[in-house]
FILUMBA-886896 format. One record per atom (N, C-alpha, C): x, z, y; residue number from 1. Coordinates in steps of 0.2 Angstrom, whole numbers. Atoms other than C-alpha are relative to their C-alpha. Last residue first. Example, Ala and Ser with C-alpha at 12.3 -4.5 7.8 and 13.67 -1.06 7.14 Angstrom:
2
       x       z       y   seq
      -4      -1      -6     2
      68      36      -5     2
      -4       3       5     2
       4       0      -6     1
      62      39     -22     1
       4       0       6     1
# end
This chain:
174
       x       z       y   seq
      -3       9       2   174
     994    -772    -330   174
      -1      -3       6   174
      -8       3      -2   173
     986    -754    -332   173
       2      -7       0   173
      -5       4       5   172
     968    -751    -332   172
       7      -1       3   172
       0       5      -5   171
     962    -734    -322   171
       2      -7      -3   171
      -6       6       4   170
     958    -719    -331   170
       1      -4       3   170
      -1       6      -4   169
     953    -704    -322   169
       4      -3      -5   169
      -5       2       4   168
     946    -686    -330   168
       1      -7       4   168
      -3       8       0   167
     938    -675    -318   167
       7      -2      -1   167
      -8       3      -1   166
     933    -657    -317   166
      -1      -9       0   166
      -8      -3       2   165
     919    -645    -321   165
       6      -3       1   165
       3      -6      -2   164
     900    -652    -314   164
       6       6      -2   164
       1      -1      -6   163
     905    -669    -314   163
       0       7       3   163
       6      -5      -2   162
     909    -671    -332   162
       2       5       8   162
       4      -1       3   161
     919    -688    -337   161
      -3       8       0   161
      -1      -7      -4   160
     921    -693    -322   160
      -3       2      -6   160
       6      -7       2   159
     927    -710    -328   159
       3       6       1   159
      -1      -7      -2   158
     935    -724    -317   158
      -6       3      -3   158
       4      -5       5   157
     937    -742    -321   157
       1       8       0   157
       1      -7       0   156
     945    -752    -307   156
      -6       2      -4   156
      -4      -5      -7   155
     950    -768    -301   155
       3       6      -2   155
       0      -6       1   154
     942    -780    -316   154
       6       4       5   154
      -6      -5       0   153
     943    -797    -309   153
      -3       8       0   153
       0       0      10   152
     928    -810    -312   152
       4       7      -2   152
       1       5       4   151
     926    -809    -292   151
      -3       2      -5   151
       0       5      -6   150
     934    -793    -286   150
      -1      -8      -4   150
      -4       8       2   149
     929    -780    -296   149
      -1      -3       5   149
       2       6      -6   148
     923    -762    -298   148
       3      -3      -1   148
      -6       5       2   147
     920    -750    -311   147
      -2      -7       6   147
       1       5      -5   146
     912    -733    -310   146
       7      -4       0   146
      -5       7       1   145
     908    -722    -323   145
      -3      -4       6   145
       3       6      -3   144
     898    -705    -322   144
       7      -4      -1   144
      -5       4       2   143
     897    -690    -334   143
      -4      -7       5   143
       2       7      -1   142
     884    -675    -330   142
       7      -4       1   142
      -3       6      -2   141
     883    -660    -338   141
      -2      -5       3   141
      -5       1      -6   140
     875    -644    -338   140
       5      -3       0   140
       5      -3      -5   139
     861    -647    -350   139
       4       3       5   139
       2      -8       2   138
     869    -660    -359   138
      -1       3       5   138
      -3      -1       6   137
     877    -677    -356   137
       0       5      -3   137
       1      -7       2   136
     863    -682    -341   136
       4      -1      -7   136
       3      -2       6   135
     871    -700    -336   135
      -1       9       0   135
      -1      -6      -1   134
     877    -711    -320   134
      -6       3      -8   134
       4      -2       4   133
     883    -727    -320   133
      -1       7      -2   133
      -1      -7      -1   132
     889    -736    -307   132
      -4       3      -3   132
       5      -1       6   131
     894    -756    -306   131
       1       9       1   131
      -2      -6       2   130
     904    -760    -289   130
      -7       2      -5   130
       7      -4       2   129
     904    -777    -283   129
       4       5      -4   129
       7       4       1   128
     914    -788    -273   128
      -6       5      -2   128
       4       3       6   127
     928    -777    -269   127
      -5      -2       1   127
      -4      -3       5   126
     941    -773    -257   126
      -1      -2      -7   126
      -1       5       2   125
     928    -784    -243   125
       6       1      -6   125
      -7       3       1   124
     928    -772    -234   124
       3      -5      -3   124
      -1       1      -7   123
     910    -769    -234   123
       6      -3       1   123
       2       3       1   122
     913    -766    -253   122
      -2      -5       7   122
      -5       6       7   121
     926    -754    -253   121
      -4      -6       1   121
      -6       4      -4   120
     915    -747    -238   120
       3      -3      -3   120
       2       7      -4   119
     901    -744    -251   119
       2      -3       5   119
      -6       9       1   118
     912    -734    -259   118
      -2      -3       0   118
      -8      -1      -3   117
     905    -715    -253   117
       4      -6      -1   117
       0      -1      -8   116
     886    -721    -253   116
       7       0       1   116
      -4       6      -5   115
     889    -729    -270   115
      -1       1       6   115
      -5       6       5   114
     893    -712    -277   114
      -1      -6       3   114
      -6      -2      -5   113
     881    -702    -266   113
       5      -4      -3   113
       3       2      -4   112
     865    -713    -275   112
       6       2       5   112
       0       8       1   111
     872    -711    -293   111
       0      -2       9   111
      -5       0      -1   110
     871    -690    -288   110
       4      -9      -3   110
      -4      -3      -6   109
     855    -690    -283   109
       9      -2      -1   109
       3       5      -7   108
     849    -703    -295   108
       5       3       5   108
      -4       6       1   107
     857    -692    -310   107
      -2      -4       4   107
      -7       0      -3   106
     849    -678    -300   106
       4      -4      -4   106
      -5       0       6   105
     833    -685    -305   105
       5       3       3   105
      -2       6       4   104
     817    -685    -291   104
       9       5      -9   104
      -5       5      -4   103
     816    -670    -278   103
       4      -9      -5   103
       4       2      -6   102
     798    -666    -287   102
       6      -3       5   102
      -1      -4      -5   101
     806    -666    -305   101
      -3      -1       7   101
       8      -1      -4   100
     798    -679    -315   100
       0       5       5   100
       4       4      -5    99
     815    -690    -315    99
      -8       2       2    99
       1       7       3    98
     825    -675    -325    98
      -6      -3       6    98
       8       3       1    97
     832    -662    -314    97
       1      -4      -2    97
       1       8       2    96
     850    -655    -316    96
      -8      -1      -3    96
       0      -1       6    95
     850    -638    -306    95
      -1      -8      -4    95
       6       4       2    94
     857    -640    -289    94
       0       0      -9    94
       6      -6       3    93
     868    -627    -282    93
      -5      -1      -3    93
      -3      -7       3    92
     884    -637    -278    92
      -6       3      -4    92
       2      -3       4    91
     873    -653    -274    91
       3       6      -5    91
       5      -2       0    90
     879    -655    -260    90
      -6       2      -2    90
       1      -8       0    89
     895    -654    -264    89
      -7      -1       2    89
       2      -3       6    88
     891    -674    -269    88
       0       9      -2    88
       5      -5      -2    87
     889    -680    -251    87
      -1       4      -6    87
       6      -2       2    86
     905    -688    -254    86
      -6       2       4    86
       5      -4       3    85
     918    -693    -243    85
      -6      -3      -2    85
      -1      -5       7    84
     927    -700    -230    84
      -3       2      -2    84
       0      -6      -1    83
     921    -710    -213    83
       1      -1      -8    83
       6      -4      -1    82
     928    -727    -210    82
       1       7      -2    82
       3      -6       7    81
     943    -733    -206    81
      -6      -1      -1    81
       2       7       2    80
     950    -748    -190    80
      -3       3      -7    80
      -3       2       5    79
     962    -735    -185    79
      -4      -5      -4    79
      -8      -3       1    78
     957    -727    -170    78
       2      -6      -5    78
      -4       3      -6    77
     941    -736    -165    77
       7      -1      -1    77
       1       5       1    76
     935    -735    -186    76
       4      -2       7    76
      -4       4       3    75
     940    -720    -186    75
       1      -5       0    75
      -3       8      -4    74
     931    -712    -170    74
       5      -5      -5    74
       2       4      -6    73
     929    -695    -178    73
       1      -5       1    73
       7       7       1    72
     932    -697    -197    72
      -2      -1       8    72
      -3       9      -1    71
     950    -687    -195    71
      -6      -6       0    71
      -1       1      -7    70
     941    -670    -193    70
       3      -8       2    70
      -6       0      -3    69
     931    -672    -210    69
       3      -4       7    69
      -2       6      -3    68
     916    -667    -217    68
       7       0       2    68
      -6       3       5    67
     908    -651    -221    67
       3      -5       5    67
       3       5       4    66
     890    -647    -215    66
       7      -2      -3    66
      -4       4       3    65
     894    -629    -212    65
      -2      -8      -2    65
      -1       5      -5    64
     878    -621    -206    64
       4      -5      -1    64
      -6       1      -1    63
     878    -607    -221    63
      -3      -9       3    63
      -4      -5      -5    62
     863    -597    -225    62
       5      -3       4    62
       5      -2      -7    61
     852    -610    -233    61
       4       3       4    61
       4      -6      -1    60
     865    -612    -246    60
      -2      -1       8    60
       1      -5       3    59
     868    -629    -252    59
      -2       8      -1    59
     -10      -1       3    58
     867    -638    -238    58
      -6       5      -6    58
       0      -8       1    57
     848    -650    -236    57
       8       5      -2    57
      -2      -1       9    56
     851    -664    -228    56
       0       6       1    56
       9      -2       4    55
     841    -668    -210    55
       3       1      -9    55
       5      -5      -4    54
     857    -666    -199    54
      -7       4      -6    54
       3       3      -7    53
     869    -678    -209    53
      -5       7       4    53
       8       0      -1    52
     880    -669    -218    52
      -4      -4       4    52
       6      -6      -9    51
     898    -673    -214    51
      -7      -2      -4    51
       1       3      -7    50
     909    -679    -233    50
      -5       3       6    50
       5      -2      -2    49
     917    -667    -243    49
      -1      -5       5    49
       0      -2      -6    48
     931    -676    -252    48
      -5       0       1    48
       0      -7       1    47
     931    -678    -271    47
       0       4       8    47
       6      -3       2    46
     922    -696    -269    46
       1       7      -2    46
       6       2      -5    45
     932    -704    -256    45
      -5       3      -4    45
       2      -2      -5    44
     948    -698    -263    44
      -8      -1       3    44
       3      -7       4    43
     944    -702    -282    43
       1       5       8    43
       5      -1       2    42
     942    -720    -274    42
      -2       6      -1    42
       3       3      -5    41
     958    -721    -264    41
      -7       3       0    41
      -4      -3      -4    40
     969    -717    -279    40
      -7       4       8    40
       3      -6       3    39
     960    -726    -290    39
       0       6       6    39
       6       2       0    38
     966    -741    -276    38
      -5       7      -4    38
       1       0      -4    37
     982    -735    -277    37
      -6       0       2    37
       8      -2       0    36
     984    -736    -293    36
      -1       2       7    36
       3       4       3    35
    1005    -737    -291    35
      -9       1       0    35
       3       2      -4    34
    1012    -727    -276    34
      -4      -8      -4    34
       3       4       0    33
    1022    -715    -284    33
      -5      -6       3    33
       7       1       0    32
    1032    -706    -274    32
      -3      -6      -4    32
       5       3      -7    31
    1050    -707    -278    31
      -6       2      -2    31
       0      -2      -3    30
    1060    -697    -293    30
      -3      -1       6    30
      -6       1      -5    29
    1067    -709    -302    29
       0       5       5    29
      -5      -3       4    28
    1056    -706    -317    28
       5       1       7    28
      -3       4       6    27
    1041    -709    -305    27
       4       3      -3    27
      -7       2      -1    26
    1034    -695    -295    26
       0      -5      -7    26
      -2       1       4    25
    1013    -689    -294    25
       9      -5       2    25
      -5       7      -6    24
    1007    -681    -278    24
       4      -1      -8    24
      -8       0      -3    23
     995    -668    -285    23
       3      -5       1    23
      -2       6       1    22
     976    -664    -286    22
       8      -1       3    22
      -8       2      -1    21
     969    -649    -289    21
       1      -6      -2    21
      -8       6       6    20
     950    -651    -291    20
       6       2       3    20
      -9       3      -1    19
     941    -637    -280    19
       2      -3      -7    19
      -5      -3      -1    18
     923    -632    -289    18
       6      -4       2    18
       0       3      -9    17
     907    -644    -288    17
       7       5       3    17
       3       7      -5    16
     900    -634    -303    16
       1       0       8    16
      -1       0      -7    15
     912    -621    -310    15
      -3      -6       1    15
       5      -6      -2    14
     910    -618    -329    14
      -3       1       8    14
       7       3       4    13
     926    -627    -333    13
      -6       6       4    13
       1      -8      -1    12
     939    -625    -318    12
      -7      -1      -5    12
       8       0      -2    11
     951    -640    -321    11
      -4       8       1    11
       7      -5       1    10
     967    -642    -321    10
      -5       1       0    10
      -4      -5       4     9
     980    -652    -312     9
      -6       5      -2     9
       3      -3      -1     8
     973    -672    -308     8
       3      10      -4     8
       2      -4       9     7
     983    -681    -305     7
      -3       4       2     7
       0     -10       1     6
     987    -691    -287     6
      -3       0      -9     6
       4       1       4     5
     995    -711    -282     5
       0      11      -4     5
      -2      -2       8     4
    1001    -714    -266     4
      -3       2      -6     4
       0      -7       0     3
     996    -726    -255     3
       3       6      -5     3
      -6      -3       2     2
    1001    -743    -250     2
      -4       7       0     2
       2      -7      -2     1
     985    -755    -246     1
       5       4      -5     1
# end
């Protein structure tokens, strides 16, 4: 799997679930990158808006909008894909509940969209197993980690270190 590899340009603190910039990263040579590909992949599939289903709540009542993407119709016929995305904007509005809350935890909630959006990694057969950890890191944070593997083989370590203002990506090198 060839793809290119993105960065992340600035952040919007204060802004939950706000536009990430992402840029198209160059070697010294001046080519696309097309190392991490796999990171690559993954900070797609969890920073893009995936379709609502019918019965999810959006964030504002007033707006219809469930999101998603035009390239998801028929992927799988066309190109052998699956569907894009999070469902994680959908908690733009949501306040960070603890487990007694009546809609449960939002570190649940947002652990639960996480491996909805890379559980084709794992369907796929990309990777074996995907560990995912999600944490309240203060009263408007949340920090998550997510690390896959194939077999024994470390793939990919990915932390978000706060959800709710940007995202940091490491990946192992080598």
């Amino acid at each position: 799997m060839t793809d290119v590899r993105i960065s992340q340009k600035g952040t919007a603190p204060g802004q939950p679930f706000q536009a990430v910039d992402l840029d198209l990263l160059l070697t010294p040579a001046g080519q696309l990158d097309t190392s991490d590909e796999l990171a690559t992949a993954v900070v797609v599939a969890l920073m893009t808006d995936a379709l609502a289903g019918p019965d999810d709540a959006l964030p504002d009542s007033r707006d219809t909008d469930r999101r998603g993407w035009w390239g998801d119709v028929d992927a799988e016929e066309i190109w052998d894909g699956w569907p894009i995305g999070s469902k994680l904007w959908l908690l733009s509005r949501t306040t960070i509940t603890g487990t007694a809350a009546r809609k449960g935890a939002t570190t649940v909630q947002v652990e639960d969209y996480i491996r909805e959006a890379l559980q084709p990694f794992l369907d796929r057969k990309i990777a074996t197993r995907l560990d995912v950890t999600v944490v309240r890191a203060g009263v408007e944070r949340i920090t998550a980690t997510i690390v896959m593997y194939r077999g024994d083989e470390l793939l990919l370590d990915l932390r978000f270190s706060d959800l709710w203002a940007g995202v940091v990506v490491s990946a192992p090198t080598g």
